[in-house]
C-alpha positions as CSV (number, residue, x, y, z in Angstrom):
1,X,-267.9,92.4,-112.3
2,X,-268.6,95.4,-114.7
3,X,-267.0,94.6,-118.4
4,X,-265.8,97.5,-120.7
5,X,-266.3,97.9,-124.2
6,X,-265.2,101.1,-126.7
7,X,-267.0,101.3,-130.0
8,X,-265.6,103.4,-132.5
9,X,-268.2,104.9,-134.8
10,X,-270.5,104.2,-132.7
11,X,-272.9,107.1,-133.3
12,X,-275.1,105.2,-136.0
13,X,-275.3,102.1,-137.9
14,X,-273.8,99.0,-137.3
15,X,-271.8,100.3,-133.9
16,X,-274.8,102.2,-132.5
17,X,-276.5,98.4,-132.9
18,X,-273.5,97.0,-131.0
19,X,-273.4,99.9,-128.8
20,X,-277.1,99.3,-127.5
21,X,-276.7,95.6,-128.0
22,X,-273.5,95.5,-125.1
23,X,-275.0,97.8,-122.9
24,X,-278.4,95.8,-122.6
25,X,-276.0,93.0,-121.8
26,X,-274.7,94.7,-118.8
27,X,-271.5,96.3,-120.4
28,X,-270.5,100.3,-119.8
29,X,-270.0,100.7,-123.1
30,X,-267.1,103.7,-124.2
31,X,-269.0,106.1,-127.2
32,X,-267.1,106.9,-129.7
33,X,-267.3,109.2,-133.3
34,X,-265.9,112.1,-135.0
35,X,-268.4,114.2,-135.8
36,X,-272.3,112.9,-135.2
37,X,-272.5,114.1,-131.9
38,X,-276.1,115.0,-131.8
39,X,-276.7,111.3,-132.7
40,X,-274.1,110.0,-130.5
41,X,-275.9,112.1,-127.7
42,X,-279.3,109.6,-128.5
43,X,-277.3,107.0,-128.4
44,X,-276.0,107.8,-124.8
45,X,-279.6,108.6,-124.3
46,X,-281.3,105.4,-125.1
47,X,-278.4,103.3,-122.8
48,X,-278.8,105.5,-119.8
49,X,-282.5,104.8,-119.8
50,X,-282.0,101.2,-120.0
51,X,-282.1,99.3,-116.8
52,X,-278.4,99.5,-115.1
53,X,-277.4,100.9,-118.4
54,X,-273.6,102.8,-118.3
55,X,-272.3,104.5,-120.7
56,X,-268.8,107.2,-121.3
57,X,-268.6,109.5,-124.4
58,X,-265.2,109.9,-125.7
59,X,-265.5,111.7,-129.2
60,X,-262.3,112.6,-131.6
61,X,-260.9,111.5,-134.3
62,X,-259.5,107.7,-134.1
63,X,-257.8,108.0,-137.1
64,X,-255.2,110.5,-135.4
65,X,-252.9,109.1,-133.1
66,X,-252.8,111.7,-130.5
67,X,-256.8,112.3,-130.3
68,X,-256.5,108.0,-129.6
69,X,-254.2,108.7,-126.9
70,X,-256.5,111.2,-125.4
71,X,-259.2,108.8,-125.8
72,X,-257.6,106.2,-124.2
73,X,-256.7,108.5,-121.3
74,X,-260.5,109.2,-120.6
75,X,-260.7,105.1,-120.5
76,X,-258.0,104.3,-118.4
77,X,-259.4,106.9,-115.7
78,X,-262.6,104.6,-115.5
79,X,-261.3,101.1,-116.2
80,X,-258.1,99.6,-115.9
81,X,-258.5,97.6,-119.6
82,X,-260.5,97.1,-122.1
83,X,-262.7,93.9,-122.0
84,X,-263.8,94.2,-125.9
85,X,-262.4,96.9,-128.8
86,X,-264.2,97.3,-131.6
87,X,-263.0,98.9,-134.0
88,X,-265.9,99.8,-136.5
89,X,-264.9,103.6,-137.6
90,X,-264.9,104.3,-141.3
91,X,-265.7,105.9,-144.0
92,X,-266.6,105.0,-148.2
93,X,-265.3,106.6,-151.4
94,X,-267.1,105.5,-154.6
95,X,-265.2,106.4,-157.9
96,X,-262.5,105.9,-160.2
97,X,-258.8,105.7,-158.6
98,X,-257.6,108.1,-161.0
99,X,-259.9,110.3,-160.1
100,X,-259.3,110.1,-156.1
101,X,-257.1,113.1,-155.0
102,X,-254.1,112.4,-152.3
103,X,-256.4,114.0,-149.8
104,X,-258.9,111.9,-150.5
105,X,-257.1,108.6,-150.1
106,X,-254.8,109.8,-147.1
107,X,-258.1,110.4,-145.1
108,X,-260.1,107.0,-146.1
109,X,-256.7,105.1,-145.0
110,X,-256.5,107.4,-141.8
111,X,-260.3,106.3,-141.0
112,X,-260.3,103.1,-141.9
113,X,-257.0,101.3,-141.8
114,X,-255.1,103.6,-139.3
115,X,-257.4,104.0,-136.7
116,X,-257.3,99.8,-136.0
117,X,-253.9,100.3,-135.2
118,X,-254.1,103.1,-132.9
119,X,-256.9,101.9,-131.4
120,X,-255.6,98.2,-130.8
121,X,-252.2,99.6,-129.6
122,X,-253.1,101.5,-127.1
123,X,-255.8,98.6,-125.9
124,X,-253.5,96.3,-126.3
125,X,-250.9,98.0,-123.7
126,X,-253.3,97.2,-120.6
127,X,-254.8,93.9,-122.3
128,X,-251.2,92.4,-122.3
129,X,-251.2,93.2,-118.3
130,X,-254.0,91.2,-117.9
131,X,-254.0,88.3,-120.3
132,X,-257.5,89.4,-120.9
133,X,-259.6,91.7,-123.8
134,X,-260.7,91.2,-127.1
135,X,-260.7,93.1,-130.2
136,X,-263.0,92.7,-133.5
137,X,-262.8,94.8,-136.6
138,X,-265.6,95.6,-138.6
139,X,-264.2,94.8,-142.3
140,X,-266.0,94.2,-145.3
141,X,-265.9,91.6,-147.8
142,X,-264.4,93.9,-151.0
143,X,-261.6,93.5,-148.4
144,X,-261.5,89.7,-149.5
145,X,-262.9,90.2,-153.4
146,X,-262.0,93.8,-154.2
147,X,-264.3,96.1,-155.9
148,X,-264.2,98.3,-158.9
149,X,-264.6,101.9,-158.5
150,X,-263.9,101.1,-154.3
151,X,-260.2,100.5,-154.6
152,X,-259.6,102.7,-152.0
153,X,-262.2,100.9,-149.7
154,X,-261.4,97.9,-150.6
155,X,-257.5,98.4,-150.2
156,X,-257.9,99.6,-146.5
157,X,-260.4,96.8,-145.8
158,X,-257.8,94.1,-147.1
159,X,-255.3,95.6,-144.6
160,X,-257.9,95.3,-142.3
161,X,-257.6,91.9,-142.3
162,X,-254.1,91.7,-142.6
163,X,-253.6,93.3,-139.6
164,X,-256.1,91.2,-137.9
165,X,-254.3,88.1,-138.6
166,X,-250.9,89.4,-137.6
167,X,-252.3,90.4,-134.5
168,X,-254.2,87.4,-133.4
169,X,-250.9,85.5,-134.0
170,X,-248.6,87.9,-132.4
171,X,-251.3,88.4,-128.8
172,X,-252.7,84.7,-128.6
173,X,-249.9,83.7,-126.1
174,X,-251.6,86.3,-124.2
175,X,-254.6,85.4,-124.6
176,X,-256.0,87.7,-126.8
177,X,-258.4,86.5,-129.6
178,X,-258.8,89.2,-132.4
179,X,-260.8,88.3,-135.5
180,X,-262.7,90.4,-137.9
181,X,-265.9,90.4,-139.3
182,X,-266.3,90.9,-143.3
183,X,-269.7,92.7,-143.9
184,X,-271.6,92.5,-147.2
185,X,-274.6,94.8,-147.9
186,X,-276.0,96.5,-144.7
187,X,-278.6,98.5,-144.6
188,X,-276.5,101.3,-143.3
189,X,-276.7,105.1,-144.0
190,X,-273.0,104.2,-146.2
191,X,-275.3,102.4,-148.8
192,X,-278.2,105.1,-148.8
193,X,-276.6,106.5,-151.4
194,X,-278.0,104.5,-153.9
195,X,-281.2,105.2,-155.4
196,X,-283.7,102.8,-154.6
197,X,-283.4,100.8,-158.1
198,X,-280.0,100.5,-157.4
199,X,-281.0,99.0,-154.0
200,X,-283.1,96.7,-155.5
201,X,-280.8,95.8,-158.1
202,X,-278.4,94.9,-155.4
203,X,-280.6,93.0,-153.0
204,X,-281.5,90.8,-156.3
205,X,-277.8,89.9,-156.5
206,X,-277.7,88.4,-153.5
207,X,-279.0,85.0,-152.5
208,X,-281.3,85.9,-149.5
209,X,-282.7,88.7,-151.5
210,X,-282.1,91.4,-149.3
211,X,-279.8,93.5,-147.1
212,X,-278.4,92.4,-143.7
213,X,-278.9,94.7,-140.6
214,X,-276.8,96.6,-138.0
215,X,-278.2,94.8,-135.5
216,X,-277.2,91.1,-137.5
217,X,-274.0,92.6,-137.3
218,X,-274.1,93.6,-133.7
219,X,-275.3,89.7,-132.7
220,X,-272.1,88.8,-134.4
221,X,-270.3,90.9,-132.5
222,X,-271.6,90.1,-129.6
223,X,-271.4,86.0,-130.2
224,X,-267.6,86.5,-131.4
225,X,-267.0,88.7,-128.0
226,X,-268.3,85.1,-126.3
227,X,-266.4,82.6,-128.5
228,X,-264.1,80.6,-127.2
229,X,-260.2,82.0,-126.8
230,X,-259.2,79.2,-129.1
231,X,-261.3,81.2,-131.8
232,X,-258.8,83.7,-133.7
233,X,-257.3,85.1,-136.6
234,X,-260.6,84.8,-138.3
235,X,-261.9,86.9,-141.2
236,X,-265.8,86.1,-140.6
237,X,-268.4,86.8,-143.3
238,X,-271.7,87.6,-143.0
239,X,-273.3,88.8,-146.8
240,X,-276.5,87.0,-147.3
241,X,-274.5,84.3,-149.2
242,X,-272.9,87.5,-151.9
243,X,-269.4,85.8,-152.4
């Protein structure tokens, strides 16, 4: 039987690695991002060339509620539930909080923090009907630590997990696992940012001496999709040893 799977920001990085990483495992896998589309287009690309490889884009904004909805409408026209959400859509700020305009903050929360709950809502409507689906956030571990000049980041990712907790408790008597995954350093177009001392700097600081990969994230992801039910409410880190 086919299995279903929406990745948010799944257009590069560490859910273009779970993207491809599901649909070589047999999954149609539901595309999502805001605005990358060329790249999301290679990512349909490179699925549809895979053997038996099924794929649906479904670009908007997940973090506003009605472009979720329509999302979600495009989904339930092909599938009648989710098997796996994850919800991996964000975005970074680096600065000082009292420099951070309302706008600023208001569309980091929206991308990161509100989009988990409009995403997981509406999955969780047809999940309930059928005892079945799981859902993993992508959070990061300043969302367990904190990080100076990432308050904003790091505020939304501690929700994150908050909300990932709540949930698992409040969907396990329908058997529905949801557990998070707390990313340190990846080497993701978010950190290319940093000039390449800085990058070396960083990947001194922390104990395997290097950054992780989307596609060590995606394994994760995949494993966690596989775990057993009895598995949730779980903030799982994967930083090289950082914290």
């Amino acid at each position: 039987m086919k299995k279903y799977i929406l990745v948010t920001g799944a257009s590069r990085g560490i859910g273009r690695s779970t993207a491809l990483k599901f649909a070589s495992e047999g999954y149609h896998v539901f595309l999502n991002c805001r605005s990358s589309l060329a790249e999301l287009h290679q990512v349909q690309n490179e699925i549809l060339t895979m053997d038996g490889g099924s794929c649906t884009l479904v670009p908007g904004d997940v973090g506003n509620p009605d472009a979720v909805r329509q999302i979600f409408q495009q989904i339930r026209a092909i599938c009648p539930h989710l098997d796996v959400l994850v919800n991996n859509a964000g975005i970074s700020h680096i600065g000082l909080l009292i420099d951070m305009t309302d706008e600023e903050w208001n569309a980091l929360l929206a991308s990161n923090l509100s989009s988990v709950f409009y995403c997981s809502r509406e999955a969780l409507k047809d999940m309930v009907s059928a005892k079945s689906g799981r859902i993993i956030n992508i959070s990061s571990m300043w969302g367990t630590t904190g990080a100076s000049c990432e308050a904003a980041y790091s505020a939304a990712k501690a929700g994150m997990n908050g909300l990932t907790r709540a949930l698992a408790k409040e969907y396990a008597p329908s058997s529905i696992p949801v557990n998070a995954i707390a990313c340190g350093v990846i080497d993701t177009v978010m950190n290319s940012q940093l000039t390449k001392e800085e990058q070396k700097q960083l990947a001194e600081e922390i104990p395997v001496g290097r950054f992780g990969t989307s596609a060590e994230v995606a394994e994760l992801v995949w494993k966690i999709a596989n775990s057993p039910e009895y598995m949730t409410g779980q903030v799982i880190g994967i930083d090289g040893g950082y914290i």
